[in-house]
C-alpha positions in Angstrom: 143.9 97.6 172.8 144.1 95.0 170.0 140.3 93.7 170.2 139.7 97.4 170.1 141.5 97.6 167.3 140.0 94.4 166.2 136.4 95.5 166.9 137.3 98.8 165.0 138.7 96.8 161.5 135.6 94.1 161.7 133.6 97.2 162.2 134.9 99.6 159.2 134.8 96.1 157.1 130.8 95.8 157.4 130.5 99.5 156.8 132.6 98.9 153.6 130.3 95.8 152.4 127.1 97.5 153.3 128.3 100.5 151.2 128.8 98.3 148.5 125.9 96.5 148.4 124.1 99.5 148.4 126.1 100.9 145.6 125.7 97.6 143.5 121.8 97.4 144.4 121.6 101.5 142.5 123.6 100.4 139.8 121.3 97.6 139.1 118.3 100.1 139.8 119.7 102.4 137.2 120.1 99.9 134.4 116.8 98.7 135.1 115.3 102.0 134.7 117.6 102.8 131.7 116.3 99.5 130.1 113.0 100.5 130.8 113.1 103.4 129.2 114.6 102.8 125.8 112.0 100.4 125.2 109.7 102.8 125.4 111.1 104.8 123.3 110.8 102.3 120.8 107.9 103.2 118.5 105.1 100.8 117.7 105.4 101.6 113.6 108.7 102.4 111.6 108.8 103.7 108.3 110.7 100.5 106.4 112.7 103.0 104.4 113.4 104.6 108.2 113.5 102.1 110.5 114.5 104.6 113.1 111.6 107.1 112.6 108.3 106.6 113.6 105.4 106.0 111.3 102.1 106.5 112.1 100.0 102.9 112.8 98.3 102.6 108.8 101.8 102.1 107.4 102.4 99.6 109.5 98.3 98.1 107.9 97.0 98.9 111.4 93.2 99.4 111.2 92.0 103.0 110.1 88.4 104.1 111.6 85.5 104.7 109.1 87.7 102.9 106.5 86.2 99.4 105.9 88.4 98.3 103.4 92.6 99.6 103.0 95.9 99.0 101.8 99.2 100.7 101.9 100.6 101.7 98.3 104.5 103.1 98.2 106.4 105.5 95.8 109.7 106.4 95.5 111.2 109.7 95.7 111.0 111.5 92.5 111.7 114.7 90.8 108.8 114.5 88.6 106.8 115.6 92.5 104.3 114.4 94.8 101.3 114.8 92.7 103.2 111.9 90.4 104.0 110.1 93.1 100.5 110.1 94.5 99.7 108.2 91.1 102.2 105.5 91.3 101.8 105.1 95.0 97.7 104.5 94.0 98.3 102.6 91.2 101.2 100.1 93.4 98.7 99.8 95.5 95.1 98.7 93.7 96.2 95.2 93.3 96.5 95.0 97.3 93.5 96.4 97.4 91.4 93.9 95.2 93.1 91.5 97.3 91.8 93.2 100.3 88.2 93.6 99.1 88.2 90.0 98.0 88.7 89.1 101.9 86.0 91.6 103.1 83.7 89.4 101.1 84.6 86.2 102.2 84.4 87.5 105.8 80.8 88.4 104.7 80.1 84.9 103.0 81.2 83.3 105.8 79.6 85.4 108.6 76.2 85.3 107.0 76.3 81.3 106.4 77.9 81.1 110.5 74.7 83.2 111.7 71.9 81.8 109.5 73.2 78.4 109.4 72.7 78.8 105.3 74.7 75.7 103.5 77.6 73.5 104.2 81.1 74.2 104.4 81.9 73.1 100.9 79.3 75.4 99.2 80.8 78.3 101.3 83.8 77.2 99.7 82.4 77.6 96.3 81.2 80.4 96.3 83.8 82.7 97.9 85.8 81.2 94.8 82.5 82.8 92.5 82.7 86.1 93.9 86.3 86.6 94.2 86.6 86.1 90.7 84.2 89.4 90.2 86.2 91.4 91.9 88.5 93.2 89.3 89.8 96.9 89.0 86.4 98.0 88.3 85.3 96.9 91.4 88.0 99.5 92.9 86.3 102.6 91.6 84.8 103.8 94.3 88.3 103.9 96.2 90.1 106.9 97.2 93.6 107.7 98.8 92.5 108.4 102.9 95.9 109.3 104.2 99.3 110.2 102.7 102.8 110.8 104.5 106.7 111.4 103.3 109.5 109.3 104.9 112.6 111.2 106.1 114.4 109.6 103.2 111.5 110.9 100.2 109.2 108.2 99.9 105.6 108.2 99.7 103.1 106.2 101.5 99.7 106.6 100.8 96.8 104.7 102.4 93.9 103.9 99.3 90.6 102.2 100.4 86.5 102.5 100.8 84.6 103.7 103.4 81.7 101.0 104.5 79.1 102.4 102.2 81.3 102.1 98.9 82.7 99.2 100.4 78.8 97.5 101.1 77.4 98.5 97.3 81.6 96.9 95.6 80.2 93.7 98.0 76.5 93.6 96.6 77.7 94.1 93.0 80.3 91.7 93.2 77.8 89.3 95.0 75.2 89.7 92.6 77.5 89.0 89.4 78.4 86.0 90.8 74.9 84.9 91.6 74.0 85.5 87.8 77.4 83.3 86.7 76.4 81.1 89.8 73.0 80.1 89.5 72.8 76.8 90.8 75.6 77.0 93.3 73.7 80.2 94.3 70.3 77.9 95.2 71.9 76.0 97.2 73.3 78.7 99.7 70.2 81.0 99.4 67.7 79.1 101.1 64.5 81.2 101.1 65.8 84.7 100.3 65.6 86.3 96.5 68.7 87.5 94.9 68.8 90.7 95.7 67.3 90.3 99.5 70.5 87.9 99.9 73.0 90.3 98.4 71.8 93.5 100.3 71.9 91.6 103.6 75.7 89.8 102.9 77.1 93.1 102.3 75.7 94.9 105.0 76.4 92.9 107.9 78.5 93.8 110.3 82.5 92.9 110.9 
């Protein structure tokens, strides 16, 4: 009668520790899942003003497609209205934008002397520093606002930039300035191509 009753206790005892291990092995089940799923909830872009609302990617400067060159301009709510704050948000934003453009053309400097093996590092150098300097708020008037949207809390984000063509002829402008300014740093990255030939085919290769 006692190892019965023995038997019986040892028995219920393993039912018990199963039961919790079990139990336990759920729990941590759950908690995974519930982990899992608040990260993705998480959104990839946040407005900064609303860093619990989503944004959609261009705030955050991801890449927008057919725009070759972008930047994000801002505006705070106002009572004046949105058409006002259109204008600040654009006019916040053109100096991030030169910046921008000045970029795209080094890219293109650099790509061009990469794939035709056209001067030295140094002369590269040189004349990204040339053309940079040409490119000035004038250079921004082909730019136009792509993309606007309104934070929960009022403000304005707009997204200004140029689409590849405006964005080639700003380049070839810019290029050939600099090439008139330039002359002799110019001959020494040209190699056998005339001005214009070298400033069509910089701005209109590919990123």
């Amino acid at each position: 009668m006692k190892t019965n009753t023995g038997l019986y206790m040892t028995t219920a005892v393993t039912r018990i520790n199963k039961t919790a291990v079990v139990v336990l092995a759920m729990a941590a089940l759950l908690a995974s899942c519930g982990s899992d799923s608040v990260k993705e909830d998480v959104p990839d872009c946040v407005f900064p003003d609303s860093p619990s609302t989503g944004a959609p990617g261009w705030v955050c400067d991801e890449p927008v497609e057919g725009i070759t060159v972008s930047a994000v301009g801002v505006a705070e709510k106002s009572a004046a209205g949105h058409s006002f704050m259109k204008n600040m948000a654009a006019t916040d934003v053109r100096v991030q934008l030169a910046q921008s453009m000045k970029v795209h053309v080094q890219n293109m400097v650099k790509q061009y002397a990469e794939t035709t093996g056209a001067a030295d590092s140094e002369t590269v150098d040189k004349v990204n520093t040339s053309v940079t300097k040409q490119i000035t708020d004038e250079t921004l008037v082909g730019t136009k606002i792509f993309k606007t949207r309104t934070s929960p809390s009022g403000v304005l984000y707009v997204l200004l930039g140029m689409d590849g063509s405006v964005a080639a002829a700003a380049t070839e402008n810019a290029l050939k300035t600099s090439m008139n300014n330039d002359r002799a740093l110019w001959q020494q990255f040209k190699a056998q191509k005339g001005q214009d030939e070298l400033a069509a085919s910089i701005a209109n290769m590919k990123q």
